[in-house]
N, C-alpha and C positions, 0 to 999 in steps of 0.2 A: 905549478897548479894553474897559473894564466893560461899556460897554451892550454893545457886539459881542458879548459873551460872551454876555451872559444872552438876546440875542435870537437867538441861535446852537443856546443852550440849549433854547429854547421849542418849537423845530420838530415837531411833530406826526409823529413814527417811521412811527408805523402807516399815519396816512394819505399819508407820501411812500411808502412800499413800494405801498400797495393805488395812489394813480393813474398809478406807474411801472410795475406789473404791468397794467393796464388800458389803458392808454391811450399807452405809451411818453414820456411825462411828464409834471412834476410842478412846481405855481406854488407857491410860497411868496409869499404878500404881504408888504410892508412891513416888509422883514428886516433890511432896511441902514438905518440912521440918515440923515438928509438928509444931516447934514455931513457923513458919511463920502464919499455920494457926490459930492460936491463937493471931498474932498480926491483922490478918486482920479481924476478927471478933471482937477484941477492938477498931476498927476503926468505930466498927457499931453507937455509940453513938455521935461519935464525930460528929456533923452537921456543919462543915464550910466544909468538904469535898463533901457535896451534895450540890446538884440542884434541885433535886426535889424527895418530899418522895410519894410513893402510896400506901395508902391502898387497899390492894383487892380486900375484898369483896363490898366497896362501885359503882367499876366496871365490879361486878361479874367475876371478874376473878381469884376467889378461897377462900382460907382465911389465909392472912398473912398481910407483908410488905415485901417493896421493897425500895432501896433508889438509884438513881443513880448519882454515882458520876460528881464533875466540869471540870474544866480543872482550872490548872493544874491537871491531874490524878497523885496520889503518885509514889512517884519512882517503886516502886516491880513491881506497876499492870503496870505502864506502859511498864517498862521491858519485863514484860511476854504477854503482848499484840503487842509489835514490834518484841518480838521472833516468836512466834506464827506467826503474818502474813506470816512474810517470808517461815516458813516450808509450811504454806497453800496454799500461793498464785499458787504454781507452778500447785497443783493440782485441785484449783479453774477454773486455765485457761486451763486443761484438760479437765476437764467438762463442758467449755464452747464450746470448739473445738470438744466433743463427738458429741453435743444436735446441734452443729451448728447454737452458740449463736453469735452474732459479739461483744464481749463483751472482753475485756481484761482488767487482774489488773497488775497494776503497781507492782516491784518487790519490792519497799519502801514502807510499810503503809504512812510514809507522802505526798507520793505522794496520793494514793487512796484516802486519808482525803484531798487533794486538791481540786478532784473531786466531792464528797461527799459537797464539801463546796460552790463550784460552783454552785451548782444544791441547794443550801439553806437547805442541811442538815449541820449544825453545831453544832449540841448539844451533846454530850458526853454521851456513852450507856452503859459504863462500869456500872455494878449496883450490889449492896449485898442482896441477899433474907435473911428474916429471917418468919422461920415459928415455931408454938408454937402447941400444944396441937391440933388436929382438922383440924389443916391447910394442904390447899393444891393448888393445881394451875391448872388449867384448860388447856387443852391441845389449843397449840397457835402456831405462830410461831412469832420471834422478826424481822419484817419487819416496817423500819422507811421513807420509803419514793422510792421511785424508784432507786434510787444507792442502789447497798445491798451489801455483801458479802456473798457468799453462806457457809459459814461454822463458826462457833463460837466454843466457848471451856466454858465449867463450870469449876470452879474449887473447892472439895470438901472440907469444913473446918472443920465436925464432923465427931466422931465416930459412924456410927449405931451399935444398939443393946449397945452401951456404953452411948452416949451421946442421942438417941430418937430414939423409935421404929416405924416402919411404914416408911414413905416418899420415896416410891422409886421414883425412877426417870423414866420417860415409853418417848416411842417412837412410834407413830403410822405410820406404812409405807402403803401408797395408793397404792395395786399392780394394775397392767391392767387388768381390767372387771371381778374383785375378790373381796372378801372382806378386808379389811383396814386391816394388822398384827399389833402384838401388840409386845413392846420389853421393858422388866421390867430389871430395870436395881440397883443394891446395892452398887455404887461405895464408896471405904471405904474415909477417910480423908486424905488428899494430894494425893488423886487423880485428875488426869485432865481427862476431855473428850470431846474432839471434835465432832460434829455432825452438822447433814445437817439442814441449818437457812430455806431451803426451799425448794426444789427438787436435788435432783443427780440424775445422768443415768443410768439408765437400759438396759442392754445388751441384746432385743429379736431378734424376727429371723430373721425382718426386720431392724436391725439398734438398735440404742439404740435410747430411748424415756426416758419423763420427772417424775418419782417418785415421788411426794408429800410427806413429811413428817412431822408431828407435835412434838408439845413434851410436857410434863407436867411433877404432881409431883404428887404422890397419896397421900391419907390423912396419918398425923403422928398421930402416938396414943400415943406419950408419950414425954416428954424431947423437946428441942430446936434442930434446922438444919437451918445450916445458910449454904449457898453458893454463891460461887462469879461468875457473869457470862462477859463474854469478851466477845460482839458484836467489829465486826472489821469496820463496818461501821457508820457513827453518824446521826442524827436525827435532824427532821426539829423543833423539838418542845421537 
C-alpha cells in the first residue's frame, strides 16, 4: 500500500489537467506496481466481491465478462478511486463552468456519492473486464442514471504483446459537422488512463461547445486482458 501511495503521489497535476483539457484524456504510465496488478486480477474469481456479473454478448455488447464490484469496495480500489476523484474534480468543474453547466462536484467523492444516492443511484460501478480469445466491447459510454461524473480512469492489469495480442482500447471523438475521430490507444500494464465518461469542451470560435465521446475495446486475437475500470459515480441498478 506504501508504494501505491507514493506512486499515487507522483502524478504530474498539471499535465493530467493540460492533456484532459486537450485531448479528452490522459495516460499515466506505470502507476500500479506489477504485483498489484496481479492481485487484482486474483480477485477476479473470488464472487463475494460482486454484485453483479455480465456477460456481453447476451446484451450485444461485445464478447467477454464483466463483474462489478459491492460495497464494501476492497481497500486498493477504494484508495485509488477517492485519489482520483479529488485530482478530477477540480477539472470536472472546469468543464462544467466552460459549457456553462450549473453543475458542481463536491471536493470529497463522499460527498458526490451523497448526491448520487439522493437521486437513487446507490449501486457501486467499480467493475473488472475480462476478455479472452475473440472478445471485444462495443463502443458505449458508462452513464448510470442522471448524476454522472464526467471522467473515469481504467486501470491496465496485462502485458500486451506478453500476455494477449489485439485488444486495443479506441476512443471515438464527435467533432462539429465532421466526421467522428478515432484514437487507438496500447496502454501497457500498470498503466492508468483517465478519459471523458461523456462529452468535454471544445474551444471554437464562438465559445467552447459539447464534444461527444465513446470508447470501446477492439477484438483480442490471442491470450487474456483483464482491466479494472473506476466510474466515480454509482448506479440506480
Amino acid at each position: 500500500m506504501m508504494d501505491l501511495q507514493e506512486k499515487l503521489a507522483s502524478i504530474n497535476v498539471m499535465k493530467l489537467a493540460e492533456d484532459m483539457n486537450e485531448r479528452g484524456y490522459a495516460l499515466m504510465p506505470n502507476l500500479l506496481p506489477a504485483q498489484l496488478c496481479a492481485d487484482l486480477i486474483a480477485l477476479y474469481p473470488e464472487q463475494a466481491h460482486y454484485r453483479k456479473t455480465v456477460v456481453m454478448e447476451r446484451y450485444r455488447f461485445g464478447l467477454g465478462e464483466y463483474k462489478y464490484f459491492g460495497y464494501p469496495l476492497p481497500e486498493t480500489i477504494q484508495t485509488i478511486r477517492t485519489h482520483f476523484y479529488q485530482l478530477l474534480a477540480p477539472i470536472a468543474n472546469a468543464w462544467m463552468r466552460a459549457l456553462n453547466i450549473d453543475t458542481h462536484y463536491p471536493d470529497r467523492h463522499e460527498d458526490f456519492l451523497s448526491i448520487c444516492h439522493e437521486n437513487g443511484q446507490q449501486k457501486a460501478t467499480v467493475l473488472i473486464l475480462k476478455y479472452g480469445k475473440g472478445g471485444f466491447n462495443t463502443l458505449h459510454q458508462d452513464l448510470y442514471g442522471d448524476t454522472f461524473f464526467p471522467i473515469q480512469i481504467l486501470l491496465f492489469l496485462n502485458e500486451p504483446e506478453q500476455d494477449y495480442t489485439g485488444g486495443e482500447f479506441v476512443l471515438t471523438q464527435q467533432n462539429l459537422r465532421a466526421q467522428s475521430k478515432a484514437i487507438v490507444l496500447k496502454p501497457k500494464r500498470g498503466d492508468v488512463l483517465a478519459f471523458t465518461t461523456n462529452f468535454r469542451p471544445t474551444k471554437g470560435t464562438r465559445g467552447y461547445y459539447r464534444t461527444a465521446m465513446r470508447h470501446g475495446v477492439s477484438e483480442v486475437h490471442s491470450g487474456e486482458r483483464h482491466t479494472l475500470g473506476i466510474i466515480f459515480h454509482d448506479a440506480t441498478t
